[in-house]
C-alpha positions in Angstrom: 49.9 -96.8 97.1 48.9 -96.7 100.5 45.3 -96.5 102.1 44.9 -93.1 102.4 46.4 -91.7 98.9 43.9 -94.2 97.3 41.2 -93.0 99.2 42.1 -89.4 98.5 42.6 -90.3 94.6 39.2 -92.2 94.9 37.1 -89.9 96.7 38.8 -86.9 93.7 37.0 -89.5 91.7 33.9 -89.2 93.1 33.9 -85.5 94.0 34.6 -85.5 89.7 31.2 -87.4 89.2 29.3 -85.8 91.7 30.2 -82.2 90.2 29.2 -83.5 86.6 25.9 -84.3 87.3 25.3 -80.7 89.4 23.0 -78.0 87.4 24.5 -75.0 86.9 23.0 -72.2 88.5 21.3 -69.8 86.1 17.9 -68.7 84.6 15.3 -67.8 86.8 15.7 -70.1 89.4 19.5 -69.7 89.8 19.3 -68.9 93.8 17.8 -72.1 94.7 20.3 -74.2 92.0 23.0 -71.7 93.4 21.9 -72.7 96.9 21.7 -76.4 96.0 25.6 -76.3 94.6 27.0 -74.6 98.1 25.3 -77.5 100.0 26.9 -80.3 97.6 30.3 -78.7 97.0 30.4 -78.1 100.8 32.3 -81.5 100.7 31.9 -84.3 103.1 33.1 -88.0 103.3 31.5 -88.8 100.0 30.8 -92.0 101.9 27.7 -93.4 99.9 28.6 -92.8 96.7 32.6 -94.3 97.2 30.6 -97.5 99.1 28.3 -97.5 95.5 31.6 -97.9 93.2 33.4 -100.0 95.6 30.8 -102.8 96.1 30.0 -102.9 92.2 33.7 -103.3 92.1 33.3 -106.9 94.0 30.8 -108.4 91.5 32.2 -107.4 88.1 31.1 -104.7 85.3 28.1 -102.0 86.6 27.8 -100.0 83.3 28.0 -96.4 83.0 24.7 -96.0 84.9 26.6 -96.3 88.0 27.9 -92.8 88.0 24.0 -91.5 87.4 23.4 -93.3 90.9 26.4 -91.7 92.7 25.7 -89.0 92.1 21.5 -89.0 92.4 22.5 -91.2 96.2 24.9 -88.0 97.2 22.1 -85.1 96.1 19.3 -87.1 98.4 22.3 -87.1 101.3 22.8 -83.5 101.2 19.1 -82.5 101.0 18.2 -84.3 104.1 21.5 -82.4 105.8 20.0 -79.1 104.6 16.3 -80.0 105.8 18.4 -81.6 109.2 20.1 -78.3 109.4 16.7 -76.0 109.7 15.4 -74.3 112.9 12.5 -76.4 112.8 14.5 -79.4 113.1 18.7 -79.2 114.7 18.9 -75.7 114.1 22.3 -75.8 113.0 24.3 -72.7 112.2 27.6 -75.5 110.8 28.3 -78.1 108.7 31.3 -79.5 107.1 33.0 -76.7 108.7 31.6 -73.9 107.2 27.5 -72.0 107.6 24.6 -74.4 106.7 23.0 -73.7 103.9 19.8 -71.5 105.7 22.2 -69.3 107.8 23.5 -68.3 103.9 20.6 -67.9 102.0 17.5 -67.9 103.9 15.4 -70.7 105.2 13.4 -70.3 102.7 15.7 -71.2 100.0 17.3 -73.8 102.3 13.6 -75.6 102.3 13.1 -75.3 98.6 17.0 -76.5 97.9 16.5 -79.2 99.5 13.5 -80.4 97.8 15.2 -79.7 94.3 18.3 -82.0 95.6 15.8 -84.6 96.4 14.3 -84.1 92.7 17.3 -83.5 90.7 18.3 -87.1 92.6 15.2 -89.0 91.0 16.0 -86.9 87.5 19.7 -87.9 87.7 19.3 -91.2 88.6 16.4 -92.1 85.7 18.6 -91.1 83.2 20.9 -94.7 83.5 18.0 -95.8 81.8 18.9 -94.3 78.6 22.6 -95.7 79.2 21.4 -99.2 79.8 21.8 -101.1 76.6 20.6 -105.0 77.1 17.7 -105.9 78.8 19.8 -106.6 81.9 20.8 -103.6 82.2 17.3 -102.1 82.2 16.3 -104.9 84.9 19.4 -103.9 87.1 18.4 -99.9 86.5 14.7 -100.8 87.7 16.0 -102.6 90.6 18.3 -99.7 91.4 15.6 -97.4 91.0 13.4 -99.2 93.0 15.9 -99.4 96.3 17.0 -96.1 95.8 13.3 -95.0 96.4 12.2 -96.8 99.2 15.5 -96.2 101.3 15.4 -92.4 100.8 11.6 -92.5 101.4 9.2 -93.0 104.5 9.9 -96.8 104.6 13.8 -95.9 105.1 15.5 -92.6 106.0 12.2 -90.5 106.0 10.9 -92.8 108.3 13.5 -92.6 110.4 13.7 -88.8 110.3 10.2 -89.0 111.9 10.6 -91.4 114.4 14.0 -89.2 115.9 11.6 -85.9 115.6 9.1 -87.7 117.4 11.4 -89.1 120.1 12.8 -85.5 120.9 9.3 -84.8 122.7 9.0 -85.0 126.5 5.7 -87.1 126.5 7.6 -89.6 124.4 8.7 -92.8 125.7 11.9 -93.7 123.9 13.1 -97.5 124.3 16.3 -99.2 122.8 13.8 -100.7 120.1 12.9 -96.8 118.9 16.9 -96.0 119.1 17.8 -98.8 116.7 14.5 -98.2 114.1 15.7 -94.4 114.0 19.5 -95.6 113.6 18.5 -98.1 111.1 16.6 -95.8 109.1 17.5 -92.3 109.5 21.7 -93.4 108.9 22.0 -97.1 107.4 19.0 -97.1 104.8 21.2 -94.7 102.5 24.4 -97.0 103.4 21.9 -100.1 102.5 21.0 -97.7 99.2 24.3 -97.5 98.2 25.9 -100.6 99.0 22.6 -102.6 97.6 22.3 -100.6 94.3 26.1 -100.9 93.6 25.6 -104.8 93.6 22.2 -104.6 92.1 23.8 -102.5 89.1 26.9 -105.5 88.7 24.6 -108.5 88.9 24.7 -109.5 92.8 22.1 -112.1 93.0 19.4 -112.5 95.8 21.5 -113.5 98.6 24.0 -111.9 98.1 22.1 -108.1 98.1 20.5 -109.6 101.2 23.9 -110.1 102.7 24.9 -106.3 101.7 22.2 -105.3 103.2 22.9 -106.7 106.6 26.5 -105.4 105.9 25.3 -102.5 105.2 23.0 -102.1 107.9 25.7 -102.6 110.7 27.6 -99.9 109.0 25.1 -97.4 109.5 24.0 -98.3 113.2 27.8 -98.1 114.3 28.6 -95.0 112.3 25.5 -93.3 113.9 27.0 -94.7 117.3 30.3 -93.4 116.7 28.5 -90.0 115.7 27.0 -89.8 119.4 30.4 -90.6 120.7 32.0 -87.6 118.9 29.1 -85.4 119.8 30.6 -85.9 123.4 34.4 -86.6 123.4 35.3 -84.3 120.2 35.1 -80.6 119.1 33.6 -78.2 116.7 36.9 -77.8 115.3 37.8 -81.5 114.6 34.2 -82.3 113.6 33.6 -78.9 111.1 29.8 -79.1 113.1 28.4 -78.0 116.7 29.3 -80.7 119.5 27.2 -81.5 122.0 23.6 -81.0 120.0 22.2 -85.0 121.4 22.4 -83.1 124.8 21.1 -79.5 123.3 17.9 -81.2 121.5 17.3 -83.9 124.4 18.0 -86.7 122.1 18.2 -90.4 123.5 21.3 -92.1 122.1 23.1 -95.1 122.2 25.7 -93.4 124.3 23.3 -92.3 127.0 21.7 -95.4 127.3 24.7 -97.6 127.8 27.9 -95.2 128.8 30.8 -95.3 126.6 32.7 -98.2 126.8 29.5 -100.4 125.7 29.1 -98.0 122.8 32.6 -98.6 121.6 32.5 -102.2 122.1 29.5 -102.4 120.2 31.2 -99.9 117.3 34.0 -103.0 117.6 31.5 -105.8 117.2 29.2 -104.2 114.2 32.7 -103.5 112.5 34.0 -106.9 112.5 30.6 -108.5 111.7 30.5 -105.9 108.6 33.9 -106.4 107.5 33.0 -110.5 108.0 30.5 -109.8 105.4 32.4 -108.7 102.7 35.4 -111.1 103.0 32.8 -113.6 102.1 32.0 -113.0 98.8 33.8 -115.3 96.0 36.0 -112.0 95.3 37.4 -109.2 97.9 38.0 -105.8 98.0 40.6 -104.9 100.7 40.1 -101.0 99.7 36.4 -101.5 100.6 37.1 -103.5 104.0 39.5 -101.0 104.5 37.4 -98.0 104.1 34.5 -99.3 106.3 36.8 -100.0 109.1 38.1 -96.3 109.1 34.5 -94.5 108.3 33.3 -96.7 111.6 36.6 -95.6 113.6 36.7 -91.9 112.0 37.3 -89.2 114.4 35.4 -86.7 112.7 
């Protein structure tokens, strides 16, 4: 089997697990879980949750907890898309190639939707705690739990959400330091997430989710880089969202501050350092070097 039919039959996988753990949208408040289900099914990359399985995968057995944390990981990604989405913030009328969730039903569900993704995340994800079944596994769940909150919160991607709102204003002075905080919070703290929780749930020691993290960490800042490239050399029809909207929102990104060619060399140089990472672990995972090297490279 070749790269891309695994990755097809693993991200079916995933797209399975995700779609078990959705509520189904009735009762009362069966807009806002209606609402919540066209922002997840909407598809996407499936990037954090595939990253979650694959790096459990390189330090043996992560119980069937890990699926509660796929899925919880994916529900806190499309929230923040939603929120992203709003007039208030991008004012996006696409995503993933079809209307954003506000342009459909309202901002007001869109606001609400995205705080019961962010919930439903926390309820999804406490629930590996009634599939742990040592102590171990509780210990492993708390750590999860613990990462997955911080990362998704205003010490990770919240935080980083803030500091790119904040950077948008004309009385703000944005340096390279502010770039890389919002790119290492707003984009790699979920990558960190999943990457960190995956080896957290199969036993990775200290060092070892320290090295993830740095792994992880690179991932995010050159995926967020080759984002800014594609807001400039693609099209709304490759990328299934609005091109140029850096330019349209006066953001300061990588690509403006250093042209092109330094943004893909330094794509190239996170990539390898990443990739560096994983191949030194006592056991690999070509699938997983694989698939980092083509999310960085992606052309949409």
């Amino acid at each position: 089997m070749n790269f891309d039919e695994e990755l097809k039959k693993k991200t079916g996988e995933v797209e399975q697990t995700i779609a078990a753990w959705l509520p189904k949208p009735e009762g009362f408040q069966s807009r806002v879980l209606e609402a919540m289900e066209y922002a997840v099914s909407a598809g996407g990359k499936r990037l954090r949750p595939l990253l979650m399985k694959e790096t459990a995968a390189l330090f043996g057995e992560a119980g069937e907890g890990l699926s509660c944390f796929m899925a919880a990981i994916e529900f806190i990604h499309t929230y923040s898309l939603i929120h992203d989405d709003l007039p208030a913030l991008d004012n996006d009328d696409y995503r993933r190639g079809r209307k954003t969730t506000h342009v459909v039903y309202g901002e007001d569900i869109a606001v609400i939707a995205g705080d019961g993704l962010l919930n439903y995340a926390f309820e999804t994800a406490l629930r590996a705690f009634g599939k742990a079944v040592t102590l171990e596994d509780y210990m492993r769940t708390e750590l999860a739990m613990n990462i997955l909150a911080r990362k998704a919160g205003v010490y990770g991607m919240i935080g980083g959400q803030c500091a790119d709102l904040l950077a948008e204003k004309p009385e703000t002075e944005v340096t390279e330091e502010t770039l890389l905080y919002i790119h290492k919070n707003k984009t790699a703290a979920l990558i960190q997430a999943a990457m960190t929780i995956g080896g957290a749930l199969a036993g990775a020691d200290e060092g070892e989710l320290v090295k993830l993290e740095k792994c992880a960490e690179n991932i995010g800042v050159a995926f967020q880089i080759q984002d800014d490239i594609l807001d400039v050399t693609s099209s709304t029809e490759v990328l299934g969202k609005p091109v140029g909207s850096d330019e349209k929102n006066h953001k300061l990104t990588y690509l403006r501050l250093h042209g092109l060619e330094e943004s893909k060399r330094q794509v190239e140089e996170l990539s390898r350092e990443a990739v560096a990472i994983l191949q030194s672990f006592d056991k690999r995972n070509l699938f997983l070097e694989n698939l980092v090297e083509q999310l960085i490279y992606r052309e949409k």
